[in-house]
N, C-alpha and C positions, 0 to 999 in steps of 0.2 A: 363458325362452328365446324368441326371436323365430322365428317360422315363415319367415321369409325372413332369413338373418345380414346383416348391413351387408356391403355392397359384392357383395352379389347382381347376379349378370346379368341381361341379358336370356337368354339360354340357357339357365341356370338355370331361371327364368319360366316358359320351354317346357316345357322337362324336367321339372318339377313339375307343369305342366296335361296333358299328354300321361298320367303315371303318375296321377292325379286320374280322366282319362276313363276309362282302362283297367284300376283297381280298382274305380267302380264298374259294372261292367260284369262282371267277375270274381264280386263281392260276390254276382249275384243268379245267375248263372249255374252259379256251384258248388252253390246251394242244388238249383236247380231243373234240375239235369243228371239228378239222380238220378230226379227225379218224370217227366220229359220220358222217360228212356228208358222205367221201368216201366210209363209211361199209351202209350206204343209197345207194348208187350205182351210184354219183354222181362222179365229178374230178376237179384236181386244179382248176380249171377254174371258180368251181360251189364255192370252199369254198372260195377267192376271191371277188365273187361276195355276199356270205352272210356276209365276216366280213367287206366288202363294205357298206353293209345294216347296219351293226349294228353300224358303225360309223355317217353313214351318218345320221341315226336317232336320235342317241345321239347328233348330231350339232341341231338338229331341237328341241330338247327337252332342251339341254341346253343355246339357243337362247332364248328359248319362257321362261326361270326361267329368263336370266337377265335380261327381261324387264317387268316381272310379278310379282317377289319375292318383292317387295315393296308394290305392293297393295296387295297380298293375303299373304304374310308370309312365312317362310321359314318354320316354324316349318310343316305347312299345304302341303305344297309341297316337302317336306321330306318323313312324311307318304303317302302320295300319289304314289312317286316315289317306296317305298316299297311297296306299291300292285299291280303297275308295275313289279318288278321282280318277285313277285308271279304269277303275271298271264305269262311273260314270260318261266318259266321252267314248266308250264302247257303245253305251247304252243309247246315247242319243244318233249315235252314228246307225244302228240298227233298228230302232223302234219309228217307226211313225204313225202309230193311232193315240188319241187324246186320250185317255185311261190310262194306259203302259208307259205313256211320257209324264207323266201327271207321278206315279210311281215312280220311275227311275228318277224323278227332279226331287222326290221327299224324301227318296234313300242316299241322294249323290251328294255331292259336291259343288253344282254349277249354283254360278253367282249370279242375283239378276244388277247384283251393282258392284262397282269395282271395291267397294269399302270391304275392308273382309269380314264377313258375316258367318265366316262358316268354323267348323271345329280345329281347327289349325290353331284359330287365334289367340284362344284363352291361354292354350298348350306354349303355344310360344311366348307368350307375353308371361306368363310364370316364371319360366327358366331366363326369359332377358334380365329380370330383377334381379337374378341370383349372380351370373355373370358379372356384375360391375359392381363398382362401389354406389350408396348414396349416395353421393355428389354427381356421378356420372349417370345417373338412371334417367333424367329427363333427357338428358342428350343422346342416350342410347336408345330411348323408345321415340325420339324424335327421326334419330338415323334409320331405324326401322320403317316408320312412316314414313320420308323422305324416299327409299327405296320404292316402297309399296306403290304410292301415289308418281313417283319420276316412270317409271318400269312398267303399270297403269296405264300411263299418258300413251307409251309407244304401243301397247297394246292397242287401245283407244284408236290409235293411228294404223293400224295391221288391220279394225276392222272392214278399211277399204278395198284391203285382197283380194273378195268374192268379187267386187267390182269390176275389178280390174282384169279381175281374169274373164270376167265377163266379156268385155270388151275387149281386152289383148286376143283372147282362144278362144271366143263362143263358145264358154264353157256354159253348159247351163246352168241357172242362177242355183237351184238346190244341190244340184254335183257340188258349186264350188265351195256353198256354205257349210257343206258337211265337210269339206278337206278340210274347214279349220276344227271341227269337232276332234279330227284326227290328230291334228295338232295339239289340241288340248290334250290328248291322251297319251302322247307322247311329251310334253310336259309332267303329267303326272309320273311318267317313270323317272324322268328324270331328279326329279323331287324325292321319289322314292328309295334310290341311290343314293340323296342327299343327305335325307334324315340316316341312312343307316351306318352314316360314318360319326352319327353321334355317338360319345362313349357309352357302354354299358353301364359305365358308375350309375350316369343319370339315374338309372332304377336300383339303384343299393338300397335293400327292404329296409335296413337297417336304419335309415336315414328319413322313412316314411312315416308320417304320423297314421295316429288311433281313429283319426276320426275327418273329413271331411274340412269343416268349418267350426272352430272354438269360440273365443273370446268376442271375434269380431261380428258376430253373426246378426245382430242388431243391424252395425251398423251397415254391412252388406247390404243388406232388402230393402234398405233404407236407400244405397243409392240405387239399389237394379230396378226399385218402384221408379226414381227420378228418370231412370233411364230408361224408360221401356215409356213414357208420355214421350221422351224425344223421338225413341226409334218408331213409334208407332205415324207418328208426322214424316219422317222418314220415307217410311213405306209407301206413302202414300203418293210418293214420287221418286221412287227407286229408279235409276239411269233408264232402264229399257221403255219402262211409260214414259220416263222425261225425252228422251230421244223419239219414242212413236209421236210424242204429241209436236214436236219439232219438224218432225215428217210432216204430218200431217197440216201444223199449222201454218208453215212457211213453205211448205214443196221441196224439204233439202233430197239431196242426197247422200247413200251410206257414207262417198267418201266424204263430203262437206261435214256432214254431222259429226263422221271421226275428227277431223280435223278440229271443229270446236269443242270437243271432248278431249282432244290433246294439250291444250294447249289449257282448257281447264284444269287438268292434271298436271299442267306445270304451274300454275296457279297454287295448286297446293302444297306443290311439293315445296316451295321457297315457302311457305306459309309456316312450315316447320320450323325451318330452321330461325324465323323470330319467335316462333311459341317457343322454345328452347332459352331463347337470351328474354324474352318479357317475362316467363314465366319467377327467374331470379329476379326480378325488380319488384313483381307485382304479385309474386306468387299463385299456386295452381289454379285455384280457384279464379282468381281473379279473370287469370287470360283463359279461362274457359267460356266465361262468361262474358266479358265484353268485347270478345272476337266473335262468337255464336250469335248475339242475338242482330249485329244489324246484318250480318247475313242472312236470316229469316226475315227480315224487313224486305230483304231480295228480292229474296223466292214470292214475298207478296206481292211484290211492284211486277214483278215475272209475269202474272196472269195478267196485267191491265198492258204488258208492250205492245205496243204502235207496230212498229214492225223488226226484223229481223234484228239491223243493228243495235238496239234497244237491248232485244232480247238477249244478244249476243255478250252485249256490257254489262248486263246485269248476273248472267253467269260467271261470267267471272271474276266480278265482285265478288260474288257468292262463292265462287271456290278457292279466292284470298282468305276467306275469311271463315268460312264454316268450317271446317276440319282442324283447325287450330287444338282444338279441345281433343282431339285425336290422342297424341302425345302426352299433355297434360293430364287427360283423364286417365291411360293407361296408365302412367308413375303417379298417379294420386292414388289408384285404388291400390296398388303394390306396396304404398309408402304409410299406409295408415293401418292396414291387416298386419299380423305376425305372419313371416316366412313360411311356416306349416300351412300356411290357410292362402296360399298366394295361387295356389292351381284354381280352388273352390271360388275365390271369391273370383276371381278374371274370368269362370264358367258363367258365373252366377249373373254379373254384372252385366256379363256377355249376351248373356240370355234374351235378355228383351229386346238385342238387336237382331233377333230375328223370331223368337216365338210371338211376339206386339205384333211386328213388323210382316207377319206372315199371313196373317187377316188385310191388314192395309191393302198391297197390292191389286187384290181383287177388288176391295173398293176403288181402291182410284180409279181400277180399270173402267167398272162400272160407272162412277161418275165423269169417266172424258166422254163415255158415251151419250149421258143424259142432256149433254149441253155444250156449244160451241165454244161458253167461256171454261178457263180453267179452275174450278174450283178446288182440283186437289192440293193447287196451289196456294190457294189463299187458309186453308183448313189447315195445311202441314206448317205452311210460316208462325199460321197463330197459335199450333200447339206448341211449338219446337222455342214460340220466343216466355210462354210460360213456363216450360220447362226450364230456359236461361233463370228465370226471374224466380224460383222455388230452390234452383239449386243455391244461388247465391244468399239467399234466405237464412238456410239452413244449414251451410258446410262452410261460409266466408268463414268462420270461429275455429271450425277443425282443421288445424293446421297439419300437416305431416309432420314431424321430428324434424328434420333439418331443417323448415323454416321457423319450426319453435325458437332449435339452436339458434337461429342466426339473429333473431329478435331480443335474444335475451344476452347476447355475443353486444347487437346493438346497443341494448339497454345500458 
């Protein structure tokens, strides 16, 4: 499969280097959110409760685009959204009491996990649909995922910088960690440069619909309810609690940990590019579903590993095979709403991957604390493999148009 399909845009271009900057940027950010608060003098409890904050902000921010992006424009709330993550890595590089961090993490941008969770994604996953033909749209929100997850992985691996500098320059451990805060904030300009070579058309009034979400609105809430049991399993084991509990359970270090979060996010990124060729054989549904759930079978054998090596195979079992639905989910929800409703419903949808998801984390937090085993582990496999087993339920029969065509092509 080609990372860019024939008859790629330039808009497309954008929209792939933009989501490139801002996984990795995410990639070392989630590792080291959790090290950044604890070397603050804070504890589980505290980082919990900020990657609580940053979800829970991002549901508020990505609620208020799917019902805004039709009258102001995507393009305009794109750059916007990039001078939000400028001013967040400002925020974090200047603030260190738990209140004012807690605020700056519900109004910013920071990821506590490399998936992107935050207001970017709905915004771009709208205009990728528009960009290509039907035939190309799983391949081109594969290519986007592809980026996100490959671009993730070296972030993922940058978060051993503070390490290193540690060691190289006796820098001390909070100096170093905030250089990369700095870095994220010079990312977000650069991002922000990015979005604004997008054309003006994008916001031509004219082209705007009346109203938010039409026809399909049924079936919208119908998946953001499916999805919002998964993201809430999710949360509950969002990268930075899964990497503290790594720390903690095996004695790694940042760079070690980076490194098996690299190499996880190359795990996923190939993972695309067969959700792309399965999804034509087996259609969307299908490879959502029987790629997701024995990955959460993973995540549950995860809490009972032996020891590291164990642990280490069963992650990246788990990140062959959990994100598959990535891709597929994104060009199922674009392929079954009308065009006019393609902003509303990728908000919408979007929604519960971080408004669910933003109660979780401070749960998990609290339950690594209650007990040496892990049970947020065994809790998020067994929602995340019912949510597999409802969606196929329910949507195996709704096909999107193109594999209508091709069924009755077959016929």
């Amino acid at each position: 499969m080609r990372l860019l399909p024939e008859g790629t845009t330039p808009e497309t271009r954008i929209l792939y280097a933009g989501r490139g900057l801002r996984a990795f940027a995410d990639g070392f950010v989630s590792l080291l959110l959790p090290i950044y608060i604890t070397a603050l003098g804070f504890d589980v409890v505290a980082v919990g409760l900020i990657s609580a904050a940053t979800m829970l902000g991002s549901a508020a921010l990505t609620i208020g685009v799917g019902f805004t992006a039709h009258r102001y424009g995507r393009r305009v709330l794109l750059v916007s959204s990039a001078l939000l993550m400028i001013a967040t890595g400002i925020g974090f590089l200047l603030v260190h009491a738990l209140w004012p961090l807690v605020v700056v993490a519900f109004i910013g941008t920071i990821n506590p996990s490399p998936a992107d969770v935050s207001v970017f994604y709905p915004l771009e996953q709208s205009l990728l649909a528009e960009t290509v033909s039907a035939k190309s749209r799983t391949a081109t929100f594969a290519g986007y995922a592809l980026i996100g997850s490959l671009v993730a992985a070296l972030g993922a691996l940058a978060a051993g910088l503070p390490g290193l500098l540690q060691a190289s320059f006796h820098v001390d451990l909070l100096i170093a960690l905030q250089s990369m805060f700095a870095i994220y904030t010079m990312l977000g300009l650069i991002t922000y440069y990015l979005y604004r070579r997008l054309p003006p058309s994008l916001d031509n009034r004219d082209r705007r619909p009346s109203s938010a979400l039409g026809p399909s609105k049924r079936l919208v809430f119908t998946l953001a309810a499916l999805f919002s049991l998964d993201s809430f399993g999710g949360g509950l084991i969002v990268q930075s609690l899964l990497a503290l509990w790594l720390f903690q359970r095996f004695g790694l270090s940042l760079e070690t940990t980076g490194a098996i979060f690299f190499w996880s996010g190359i795990c996923t990124a190939l993972s695309y590019i067969v959700a792309a060729k399965l999804s034509r054989r087996i259609g969307l549904v299908n490879t959502m579903v029987f790629s997701h759930l024995p990955a959460n079978l993973c995540v549950i054998a995860l809490a009972f590993a032996p020891d590291l090596t164990v642990a280490v195979a069963l992650l990246l079992i788990r990140a062959a095979l959990s994100q598959m639905d990535v891709p597929t989910r994104g060009s199922y929800v674009m392929a079954v709403v009308t065009p006019p409703e393609r902003a509303a419903a990728a908000s919408i949808t979007a929604l519960p991957r971080s408004l669910v998801s933003s109660l979780a984390p401070l749960l998990g937090g609290w339950l690594f604390t209650l007990s040496p085993f892990a049970w947020p582990l065994v809790i998020a496999g067994a929602l995340k493999a019912i949510y597999d087993i409802l969606l196929l339920i329910l949507f195996q029969s709704h096909k999107p148009p193109e594999e209508e065509n091709a069924a009755v092509e077959t016929a």
